[in-house]
N, C-alpha and C positions, 0 to 999 in steps of 0.2 A: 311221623317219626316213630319207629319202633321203639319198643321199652327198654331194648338194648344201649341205643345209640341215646336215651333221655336218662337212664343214670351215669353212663360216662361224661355227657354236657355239664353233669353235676361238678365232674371233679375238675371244670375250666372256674377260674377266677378272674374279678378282674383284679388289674396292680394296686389299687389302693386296698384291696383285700389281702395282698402276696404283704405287701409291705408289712402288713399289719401284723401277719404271723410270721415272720420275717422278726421283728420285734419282739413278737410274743416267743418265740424259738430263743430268742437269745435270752430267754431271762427263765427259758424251761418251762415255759406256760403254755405251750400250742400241743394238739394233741395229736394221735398219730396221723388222723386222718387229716389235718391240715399241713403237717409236713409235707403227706406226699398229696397234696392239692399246690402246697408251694412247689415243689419238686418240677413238678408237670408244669406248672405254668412258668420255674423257670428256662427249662429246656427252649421254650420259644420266646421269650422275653429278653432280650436283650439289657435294657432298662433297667430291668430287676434284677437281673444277673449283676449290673454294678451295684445299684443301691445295698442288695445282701454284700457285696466286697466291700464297700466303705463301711459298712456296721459291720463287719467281721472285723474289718483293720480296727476301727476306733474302740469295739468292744474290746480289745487285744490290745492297745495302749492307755486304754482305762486300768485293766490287769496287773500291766508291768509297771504303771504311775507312771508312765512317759506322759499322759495326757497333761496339759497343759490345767493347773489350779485354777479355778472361780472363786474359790471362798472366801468370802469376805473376810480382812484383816480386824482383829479384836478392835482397835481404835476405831476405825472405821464403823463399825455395826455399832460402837455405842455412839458415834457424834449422829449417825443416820438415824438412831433410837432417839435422841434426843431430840433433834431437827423436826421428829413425827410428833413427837409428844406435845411439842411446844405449838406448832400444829394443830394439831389436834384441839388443845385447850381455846385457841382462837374460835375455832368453830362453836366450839361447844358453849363460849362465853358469847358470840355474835347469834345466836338463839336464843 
């Protein structure tokens, strides 16, 4: 393999690598050269040409608050606090 064709192999990835700055792009952490290392690998990627669309779309209804809440309701996090607690002192009294 010439030195030519063994730094351009460089700029091939594999997808759990795309993904990953893929991830790291959306939060402005990936750096130029793995932009256009993702770039290039999505051109032939199929796969990861959706995976970046659903995290384009989901980072994009995080934005606007269309994403659907998880956070736990105040009442709830204190009876779950409590339930641990109580919990907990079993353990630590059964030692």
């Amino acid at each position: 393999m010439s030195m030519s064709m063994k730094k351009n192999y460089k700029l091939f990835i594999p997808c759990d690598e795309a993904q990953h700055v893929c991830d790291k792009s959306q939060y402005n952490e990936a750096t130029l050269l793995e932009k256009i290392k993702l770039s290039i690998h999505l051109i032939f990627c199929k796969v990861c040409q959706k995976y970046v669309s659903s995290n384009n779309k989901l980072t994009k209804a995080m934005q606007e608050g269309k994403a659907p809440s998880c956070a736990m309701e105040v009442n709830e996090k204190n009876s779950l606090e409590t339930m641990f607690e109580k919990e907990l002192a079993k353990q630590q009294s059964g030692n």
